[in-house]
C-alpha positions in Angstrom: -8.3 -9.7 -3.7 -9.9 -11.2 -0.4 -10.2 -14.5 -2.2 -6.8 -14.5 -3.5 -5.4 -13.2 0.1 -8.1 -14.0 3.0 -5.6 -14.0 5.4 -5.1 -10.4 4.8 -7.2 -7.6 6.8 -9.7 -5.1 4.4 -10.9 -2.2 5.7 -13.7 0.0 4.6 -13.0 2.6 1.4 -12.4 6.4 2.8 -14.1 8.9 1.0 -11.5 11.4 1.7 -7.9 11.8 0.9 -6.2 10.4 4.4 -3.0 11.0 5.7 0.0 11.1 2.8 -2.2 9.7 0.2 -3.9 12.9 -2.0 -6.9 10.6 -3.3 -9.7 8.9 -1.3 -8.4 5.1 -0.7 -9.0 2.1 0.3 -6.6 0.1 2.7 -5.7 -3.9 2.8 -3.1 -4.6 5.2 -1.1 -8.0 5.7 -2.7 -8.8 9.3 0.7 -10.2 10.9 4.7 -9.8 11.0 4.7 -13.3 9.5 3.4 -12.6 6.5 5.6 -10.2 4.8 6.9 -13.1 3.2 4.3 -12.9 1.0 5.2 -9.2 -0.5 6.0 -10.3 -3.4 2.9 -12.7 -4.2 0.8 -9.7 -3.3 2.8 -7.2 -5.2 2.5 -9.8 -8.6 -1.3 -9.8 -8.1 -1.9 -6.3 -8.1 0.6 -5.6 -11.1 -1.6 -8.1 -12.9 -4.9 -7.1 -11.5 -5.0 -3.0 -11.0 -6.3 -2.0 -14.2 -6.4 1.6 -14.1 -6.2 2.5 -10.7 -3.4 3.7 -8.7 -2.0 1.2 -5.8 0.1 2.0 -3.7 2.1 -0.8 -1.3 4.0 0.4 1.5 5.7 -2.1 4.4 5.6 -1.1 8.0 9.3 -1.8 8.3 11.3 -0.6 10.9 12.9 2.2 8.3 10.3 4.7 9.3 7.3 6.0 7.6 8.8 8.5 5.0 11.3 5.2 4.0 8.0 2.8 4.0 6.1 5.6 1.6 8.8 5.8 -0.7 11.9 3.4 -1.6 10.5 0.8 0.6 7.2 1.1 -1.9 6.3 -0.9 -4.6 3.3 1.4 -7.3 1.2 -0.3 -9.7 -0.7 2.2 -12.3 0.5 6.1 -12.1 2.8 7.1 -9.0 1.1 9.6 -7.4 2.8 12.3 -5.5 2.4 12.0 -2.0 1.8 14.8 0.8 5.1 13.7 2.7 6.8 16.9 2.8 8.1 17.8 6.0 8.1 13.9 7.1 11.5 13.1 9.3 14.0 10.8 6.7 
């Protein structure tokens, strides 16, 4: 993924669940405003390229976090359930 996408931020795998999301993770995010033209490019790649894990992509819209989590979301692989209860919608 960072040679497909290098202008896109990577940060290091978490070893615990973090937030909303239930499993350890690891993040990628799209480094500027500009480039959410590109959701669908990266949201192609990861359908085609996620083999059997679970990935989750989320926009930082102005919608709101619970919004962002889930209609604004786009899963490859399983949906997971995510620990959102009591998030403002």
């Amino acid at each position: 993924m960072k040679q497909q996408f290098p202008w896109m931020r990577f940060y290091e795998p978490k070893d615990v669940p973090i937030g909303p999301h239930p499993l350890p993770m690891w993040e990628a995010d799209f480094a500027s405003y500009d480039n959410r033209v590109l959701w669908g490019e990266v949201c192609d790649f990861i359908k085609e390229e996620h083999e059997d894990l679970s990935v989750l992509v989320h926009p930082h819209s102005f919608d709101g976090d619970y919004a962002d989590h889930t209609e604004n979301a786009f899963w490859a692989g399983d949906v997971l359930e995510l620990r959102i209860q009591g998030w403002k919608r």
